[in-house]
C-alpha positions in Angstrom: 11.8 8.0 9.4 9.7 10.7 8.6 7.8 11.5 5.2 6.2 14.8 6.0 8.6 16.1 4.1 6.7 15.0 0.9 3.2 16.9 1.8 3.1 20.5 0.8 1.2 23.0 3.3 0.5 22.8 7.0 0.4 19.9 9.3 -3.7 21.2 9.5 -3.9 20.8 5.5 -1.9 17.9 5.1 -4.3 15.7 7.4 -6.8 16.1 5.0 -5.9 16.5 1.3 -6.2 13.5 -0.6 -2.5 12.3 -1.7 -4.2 9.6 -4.4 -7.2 10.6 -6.2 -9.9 8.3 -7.8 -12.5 10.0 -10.3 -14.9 7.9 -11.9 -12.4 5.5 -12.6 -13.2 2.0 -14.4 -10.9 -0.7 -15.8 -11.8 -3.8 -17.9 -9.8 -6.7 -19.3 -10.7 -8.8 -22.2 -12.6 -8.1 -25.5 -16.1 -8.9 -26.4 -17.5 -11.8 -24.6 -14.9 -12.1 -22.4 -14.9 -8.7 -21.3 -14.2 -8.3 -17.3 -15.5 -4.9 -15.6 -12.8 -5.0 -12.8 -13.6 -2.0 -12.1 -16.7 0.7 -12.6 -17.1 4.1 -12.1 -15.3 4.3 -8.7 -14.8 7.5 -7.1 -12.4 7.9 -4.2 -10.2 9.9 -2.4 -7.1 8.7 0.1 -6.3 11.6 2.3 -2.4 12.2 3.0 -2.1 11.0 6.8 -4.2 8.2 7.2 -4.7 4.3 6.8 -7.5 3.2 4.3 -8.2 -0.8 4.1 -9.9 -2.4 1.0 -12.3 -5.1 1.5 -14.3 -7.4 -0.7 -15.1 -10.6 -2.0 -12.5 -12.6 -4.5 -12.8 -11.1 -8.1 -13.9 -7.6 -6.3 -11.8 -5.0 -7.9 -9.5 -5.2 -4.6 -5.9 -5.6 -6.2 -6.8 -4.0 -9.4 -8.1 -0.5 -7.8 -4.6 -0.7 -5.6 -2.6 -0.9 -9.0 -4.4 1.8 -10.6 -3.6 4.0 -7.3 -0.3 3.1 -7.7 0.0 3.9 -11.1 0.9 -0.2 -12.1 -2.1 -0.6 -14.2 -4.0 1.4 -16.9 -7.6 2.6 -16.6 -10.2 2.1 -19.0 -12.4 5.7 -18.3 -11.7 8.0 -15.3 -8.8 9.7 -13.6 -5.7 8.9 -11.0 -4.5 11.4 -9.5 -1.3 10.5 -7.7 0.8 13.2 -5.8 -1.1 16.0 -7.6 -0.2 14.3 -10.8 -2.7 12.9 -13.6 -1.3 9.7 -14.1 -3.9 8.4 -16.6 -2.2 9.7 -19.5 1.4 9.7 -18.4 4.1 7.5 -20.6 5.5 4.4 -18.8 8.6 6.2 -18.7 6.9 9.2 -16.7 5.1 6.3 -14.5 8.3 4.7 -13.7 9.7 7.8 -12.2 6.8 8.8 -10.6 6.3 5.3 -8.8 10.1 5.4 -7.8 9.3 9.1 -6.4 6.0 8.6 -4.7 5.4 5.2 -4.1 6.0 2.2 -1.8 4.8 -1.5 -2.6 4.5 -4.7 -0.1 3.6 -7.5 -1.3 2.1 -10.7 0.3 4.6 -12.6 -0.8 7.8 -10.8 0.3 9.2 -10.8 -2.5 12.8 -10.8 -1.2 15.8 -11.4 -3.1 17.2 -14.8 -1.6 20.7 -14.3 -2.6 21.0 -10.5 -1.2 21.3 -9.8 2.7 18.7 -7.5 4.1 20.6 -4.4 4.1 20.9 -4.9 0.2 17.4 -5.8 -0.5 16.2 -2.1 1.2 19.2 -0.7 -1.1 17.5 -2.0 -4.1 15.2 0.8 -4.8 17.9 3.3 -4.3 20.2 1.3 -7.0 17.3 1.3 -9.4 16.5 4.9 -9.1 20.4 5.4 -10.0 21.0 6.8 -6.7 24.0 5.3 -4.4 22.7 4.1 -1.3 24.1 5.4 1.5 24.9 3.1 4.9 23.0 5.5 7.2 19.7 5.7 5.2 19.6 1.7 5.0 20.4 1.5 8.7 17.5 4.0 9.3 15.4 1.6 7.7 15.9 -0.9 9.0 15.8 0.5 12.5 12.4 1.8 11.7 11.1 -1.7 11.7 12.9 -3.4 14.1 15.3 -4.8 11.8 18.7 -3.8 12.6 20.6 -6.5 14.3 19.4 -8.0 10.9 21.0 -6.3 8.2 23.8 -9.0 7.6 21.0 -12.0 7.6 19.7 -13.1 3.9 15.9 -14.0 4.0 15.7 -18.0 4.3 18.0 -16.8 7.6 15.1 -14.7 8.6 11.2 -15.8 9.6 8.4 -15.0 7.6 7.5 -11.6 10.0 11.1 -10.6 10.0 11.2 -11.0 6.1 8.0 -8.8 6.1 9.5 -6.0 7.8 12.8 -5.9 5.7 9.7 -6.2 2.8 8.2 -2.8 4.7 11.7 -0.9 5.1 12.5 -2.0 1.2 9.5 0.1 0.8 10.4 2.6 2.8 13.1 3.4 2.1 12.8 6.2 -0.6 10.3 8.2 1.6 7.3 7.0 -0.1 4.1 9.6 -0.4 1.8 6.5 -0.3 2.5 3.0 1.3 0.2 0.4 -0.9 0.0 -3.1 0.7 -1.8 -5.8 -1.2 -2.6 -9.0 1.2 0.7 -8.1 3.7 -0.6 -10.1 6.8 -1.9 -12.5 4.5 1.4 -14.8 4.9 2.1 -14.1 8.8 1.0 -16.1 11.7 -1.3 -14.0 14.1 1.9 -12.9 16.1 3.6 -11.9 13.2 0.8 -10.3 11.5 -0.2 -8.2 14.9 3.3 -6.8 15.1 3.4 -5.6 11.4 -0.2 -3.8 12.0 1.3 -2.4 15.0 4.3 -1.2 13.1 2.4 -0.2 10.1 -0.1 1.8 12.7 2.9 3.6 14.2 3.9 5.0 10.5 1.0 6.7 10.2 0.7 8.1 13.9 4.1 9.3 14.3 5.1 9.9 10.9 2.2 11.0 9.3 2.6 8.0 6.3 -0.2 7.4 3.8 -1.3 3.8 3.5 -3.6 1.8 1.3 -3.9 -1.6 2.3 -6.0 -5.0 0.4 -7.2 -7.5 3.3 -9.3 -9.9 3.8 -8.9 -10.7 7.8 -11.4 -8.0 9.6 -8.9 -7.5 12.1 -6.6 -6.6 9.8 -9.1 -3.8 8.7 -9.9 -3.0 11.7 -6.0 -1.2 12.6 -6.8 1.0 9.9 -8.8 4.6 10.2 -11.5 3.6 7.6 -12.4 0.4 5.6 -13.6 0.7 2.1 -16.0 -2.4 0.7 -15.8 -3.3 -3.0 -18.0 -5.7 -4.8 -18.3 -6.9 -8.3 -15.7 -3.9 -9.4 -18.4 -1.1 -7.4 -17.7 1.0 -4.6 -20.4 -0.3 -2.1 -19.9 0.5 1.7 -17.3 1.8 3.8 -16.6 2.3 7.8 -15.0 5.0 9.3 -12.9 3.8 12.8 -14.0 0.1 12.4 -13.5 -2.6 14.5 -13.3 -6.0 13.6 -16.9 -7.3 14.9 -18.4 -4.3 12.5 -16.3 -4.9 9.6 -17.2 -8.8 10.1 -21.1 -8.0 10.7 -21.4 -6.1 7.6 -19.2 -9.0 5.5 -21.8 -11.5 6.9 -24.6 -9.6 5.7 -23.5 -9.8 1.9 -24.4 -13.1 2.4 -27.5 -13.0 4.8 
């Protein structure tokens, strides 16, 4: 399943340009004295093509600089740039359409509807979009992660790394520009967890996908192409081709 049909320009281009942009963006919760920076002043780029992991300790800015990627959350100053769109001003209504265009979610949690089967949770975006789902593009899916022989099975029929890939080809399914992942080995035993960073690997070597992932397992960061470290809502560090051992060293040292 292929999503190069989404990036404008060559194949040389589309390796590089950014498909979400970050410009001095911050976000803060609260009033007064119970004002939390989440984030501040963070400047970022996620080129179309590649695999960027998050990293940083709990109350970081992790989850909340993934929603503002996606468009799920407001910023306070700054600029998103999603998909060559400004999203920082955009109506919720524009936001919706845009996420249902552009953008894929997994969640840690699954998030599976227990009464559907699997086919019909992957068909769910398509029904909310308005669009009638058709048998071929939810079979695709679900051949795209493994999931086939599945379709018919609902998810307490499934285990917890099947569930996750039926979770991946829900979010697939549309063609997403950008994959965003919060946590989504973070429920998965090490088996499960190598064969959806496998999977999730393959996307973006074959198919040229766009992911942004939140983790906090080294080895989870280390299957992307770059790691990016947040701490107390700041930009701080980042690795380019990490492996777990470097992304662990440097983790260590915030607390040397």
């Amino acid at each position: 399943m292929s999503v190069r049909a989404h990036f404008a320009g060559t194949e040389a281009d589309t390796a590089f340009a950014p498909i979400v942009e970050l410009r001095d963006v911050s976000c803060t919760y609260g009033r007064r004295q119970t004002t939390v920076q989440a984030l501040d002043r963070v400047s970022v780029d996620f080129p179309a093509g590649s695999w960027t992991a998050v990293m940083g300790p709990s109350g970081s800015g992790k989850s909340t600089l993934l929603h503002c990627a996606a468009g799920l959350e407001k910023v306070s100053e700054g600029q998103v740039v999603l998909a060559g769109q400004n999203i920082t001003e955009a109506s919720d209504a524009e936001l919706t359409e845009l996420r249902r265009r552009t953008v894929g979610f997994v969640f840690q949690s699954f998030n599976l509807i227990g009464s559907l089967t699997a086919a019909q949770n992957v068909a769910m975006p398509l029904r909310l979009a308005g669009q009638r789902p058709g048998r071929h593009a939810i079979r695709q899916a679900l051949e795209s992660v493994g999931m086939a022989d599945r379709a018919r099975h609902r998810p307490r029929e499934l285990s917890g790394g099947q569930q996750q890939r039926v979770a991946v080809a829900r979010a697939m399914v549309t063609r997403p520009a950008v994959l965003f992942a919060d946590e989504p080995t973070g429920a998965l035993d090490t088996r499960a967890a190598r064969s959806l960073l496998d999977l999730l690997r393959a996307m973006v070597d074959n198919d040229g996908q766009t992911i942004v992932m939140v983790t906090h397992d080294p080895a989870a960061a280390a299957a992307a192409d770059r790691v990016l470290f947040l701490r107390d809502g700041r930009l701080v560090d980042r690795l380019e081709r990490p492996s777990a051992r470097a992304v662990a060293d440097l983790l260590a040292s915030w607390d040397a």
